[in-house]
C-alpha positions in Angstrom: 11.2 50.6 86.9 9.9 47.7 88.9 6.4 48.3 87.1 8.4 48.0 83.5 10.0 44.6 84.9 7.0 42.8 86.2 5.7 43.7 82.5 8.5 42.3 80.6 8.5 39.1 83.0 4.7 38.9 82.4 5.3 38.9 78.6 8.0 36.7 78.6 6.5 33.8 80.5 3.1 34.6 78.6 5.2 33.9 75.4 7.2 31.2 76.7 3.7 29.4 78.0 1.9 30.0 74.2 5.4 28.2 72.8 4.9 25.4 75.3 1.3 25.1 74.9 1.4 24.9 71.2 4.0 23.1 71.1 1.8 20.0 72.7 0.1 19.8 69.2 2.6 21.3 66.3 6.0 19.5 65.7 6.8 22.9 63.9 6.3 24.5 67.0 8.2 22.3 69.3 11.0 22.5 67.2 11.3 26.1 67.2 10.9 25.5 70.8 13.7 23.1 71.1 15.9 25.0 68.4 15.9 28.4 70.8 16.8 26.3 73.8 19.4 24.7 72.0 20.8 28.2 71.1 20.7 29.8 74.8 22.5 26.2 76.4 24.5 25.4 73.1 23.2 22.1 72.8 22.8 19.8 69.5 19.6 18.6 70.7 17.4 19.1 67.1 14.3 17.9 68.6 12.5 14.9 70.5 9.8 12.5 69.1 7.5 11.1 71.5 8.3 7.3 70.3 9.4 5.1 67.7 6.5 5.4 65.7 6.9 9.5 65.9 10.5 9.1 64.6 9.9 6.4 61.5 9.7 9.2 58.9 12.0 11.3 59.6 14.5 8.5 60.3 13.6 6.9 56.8 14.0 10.0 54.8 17.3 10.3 56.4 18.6 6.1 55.9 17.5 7.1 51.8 20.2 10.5 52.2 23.4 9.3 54.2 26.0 8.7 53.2 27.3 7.3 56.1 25.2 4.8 58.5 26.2 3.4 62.0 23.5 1.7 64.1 23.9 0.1 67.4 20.8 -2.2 68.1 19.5 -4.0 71.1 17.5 -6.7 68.5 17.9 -5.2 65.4 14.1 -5.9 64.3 13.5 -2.8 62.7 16.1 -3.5 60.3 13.8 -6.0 58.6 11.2 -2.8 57.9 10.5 0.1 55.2 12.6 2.0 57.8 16.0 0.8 56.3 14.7 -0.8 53.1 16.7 1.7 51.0 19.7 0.1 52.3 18.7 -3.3 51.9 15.4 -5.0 50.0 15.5 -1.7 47.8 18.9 0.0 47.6 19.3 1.7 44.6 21.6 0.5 41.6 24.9 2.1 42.5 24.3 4.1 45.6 27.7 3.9 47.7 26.8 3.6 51.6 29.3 3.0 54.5 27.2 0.7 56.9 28.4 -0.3 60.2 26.0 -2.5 62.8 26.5 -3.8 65.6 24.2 -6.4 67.3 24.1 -8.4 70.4 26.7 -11.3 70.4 23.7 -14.0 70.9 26.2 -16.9 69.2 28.3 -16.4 72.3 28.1 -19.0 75.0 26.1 -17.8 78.2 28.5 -16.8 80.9 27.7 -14.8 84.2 28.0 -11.6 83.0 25.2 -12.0 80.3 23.9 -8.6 78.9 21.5 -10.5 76.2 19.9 -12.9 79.3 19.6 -9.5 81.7 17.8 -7.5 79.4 15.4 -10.7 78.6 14.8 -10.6 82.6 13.7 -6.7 82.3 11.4 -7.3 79.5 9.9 -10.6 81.1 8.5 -8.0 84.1 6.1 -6.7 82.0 5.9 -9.0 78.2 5.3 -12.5 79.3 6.3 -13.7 76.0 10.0 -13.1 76.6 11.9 -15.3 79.5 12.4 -18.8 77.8 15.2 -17.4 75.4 13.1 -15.5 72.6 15.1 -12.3 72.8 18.3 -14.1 72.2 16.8 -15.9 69.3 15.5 -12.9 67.7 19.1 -11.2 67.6 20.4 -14.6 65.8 17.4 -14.1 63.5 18.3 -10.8 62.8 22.1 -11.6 62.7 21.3 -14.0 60.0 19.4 -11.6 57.9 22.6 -9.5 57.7 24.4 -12.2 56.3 23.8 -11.9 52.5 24.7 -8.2 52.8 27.7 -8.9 54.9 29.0 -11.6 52.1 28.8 -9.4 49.5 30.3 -6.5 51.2 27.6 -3.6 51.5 28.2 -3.5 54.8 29.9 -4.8 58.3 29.0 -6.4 61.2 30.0 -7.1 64.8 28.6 -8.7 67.6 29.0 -6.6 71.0 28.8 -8.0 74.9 27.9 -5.2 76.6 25.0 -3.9 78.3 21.8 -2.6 76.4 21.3 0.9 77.1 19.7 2.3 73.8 19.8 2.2 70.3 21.9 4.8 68.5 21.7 5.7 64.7 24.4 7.8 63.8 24.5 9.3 60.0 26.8 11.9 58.7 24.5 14.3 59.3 22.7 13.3 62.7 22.4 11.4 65.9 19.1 9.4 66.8 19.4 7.9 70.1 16.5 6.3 72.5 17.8 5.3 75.9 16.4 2.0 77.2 13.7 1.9 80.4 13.8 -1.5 82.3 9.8 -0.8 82.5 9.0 -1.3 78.8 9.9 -1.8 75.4 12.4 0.2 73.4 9.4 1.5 71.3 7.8 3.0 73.5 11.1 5.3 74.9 11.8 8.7 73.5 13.7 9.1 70.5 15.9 12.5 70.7 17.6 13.8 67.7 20.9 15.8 67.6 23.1 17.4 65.2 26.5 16.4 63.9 29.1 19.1 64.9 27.7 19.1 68.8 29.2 17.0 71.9 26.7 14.5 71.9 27.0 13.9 68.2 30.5 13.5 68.7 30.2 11.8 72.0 27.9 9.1 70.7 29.9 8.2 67.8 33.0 7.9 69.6 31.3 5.5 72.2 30.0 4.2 69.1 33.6 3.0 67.8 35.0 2.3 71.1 32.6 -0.7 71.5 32.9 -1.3 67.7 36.9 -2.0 67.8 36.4 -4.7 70.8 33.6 -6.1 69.4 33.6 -9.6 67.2 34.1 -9.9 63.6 33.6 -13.3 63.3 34.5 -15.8 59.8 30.9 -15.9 58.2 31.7 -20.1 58.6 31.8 -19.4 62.6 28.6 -17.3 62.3 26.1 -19.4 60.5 27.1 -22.7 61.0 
């Protein structure tokens, strides 16, 4: 009996090892990988990319699918790219979107408890182009190239004041979420993918709506003048 359990454990972690192993090199594999061990814990989790970059794809065929689109954004730079261009520079004639952003609040006066001005002071540590107010410009950049889209009512904005933890992308079908490192750039950070119908899905989008409903909808007069 002990001889048949050793074997079985010997074949399990063999086969648990090959998964891992291959996993290194296949996204198929990794998310066969990740799918099992979502099943045995009952997680959402759908799978991880290693970065940004590893995500773009996937996160653009999904932005040209949804139906439903609610980003949360530290800068919002990305929003400028092919990434979400089918919801802005190339939305198709017709297509009906619910779109929901929320940036930054860099139009409100610098206080003590500045979220915008601490994460500039993280990113300063190791980017010495940021420290003299660039981040902060950048989100009223970004702020401003929302505004056409805001005025004619494809989609709504809000400026937040809290701290910047990640970037969330929630669609009606999935959670993307990359948690923040105070030791380099968002880009570089994980980017882990969940499925609507689990707790974090449904976790995220309420924080999502909780910050949403206290932050500001300004008049577009206030915001651009």
């Amino acid at each position: 009996m002990q001889n048949f359990l050793l074997s079985v454990s010997a074949s399990l972690f063999a086969g648990i090892l090959l998964i891992i192993i291959v996993s290194k090199t296949s996204d198929k594999a990794k998310w066969v990988l990740i799918g099992i061990l979502g099943r045995l814990t009952n997680s959402d989790l759908d799978f991880v990319y290693e970065n940004k970059k590893a995500s773009i794809s996937e996160i653009e065929k999904e932005i040209k699918r949804a139906n439903e689109i609610f980003i949360y954004a530290s800068r919002g730079n990305e929003l400028h790219r092919e990434t979400f261009e089918s919801i802005f520079m190339n939305k198709p004639k017709g297509r009906k979107v619910i779109i929901k952003i929320l940036l930054p609040d860099s139009l409100k006066k610098a206080d003590s408890n500045d979220w915008i001005s601490q994460r500039e002071n993280e990113l300063k540590k190791f980017d010495k182009s940021h420290g003299n107010g660039l981040f902060r410009s950048q989100i009223t950049s970004n702020i401003e190239f929302l505004k056409c889209y805001v005025e004619s009512n494809e989609l709504e904005l809000r400026l937040y004041d809290y701290p910047h933890t990640g970037r969330i992308l929630i669609t009606d079908k999935f959670l993307y979420f990359t948690p923040y490192s105070k030791e380099t750039h968002g880009r570089n950070n994980s980017v882990y993918k969940f499925k609507r119908g689990g707790e974090m899905y449904s976790n995220m989008k309420r924080y999502f709506f909780q910050i949403w409903e206290k932050s500001r909808q300004m008049p577009l007069k206030e915001l651009y003048e």
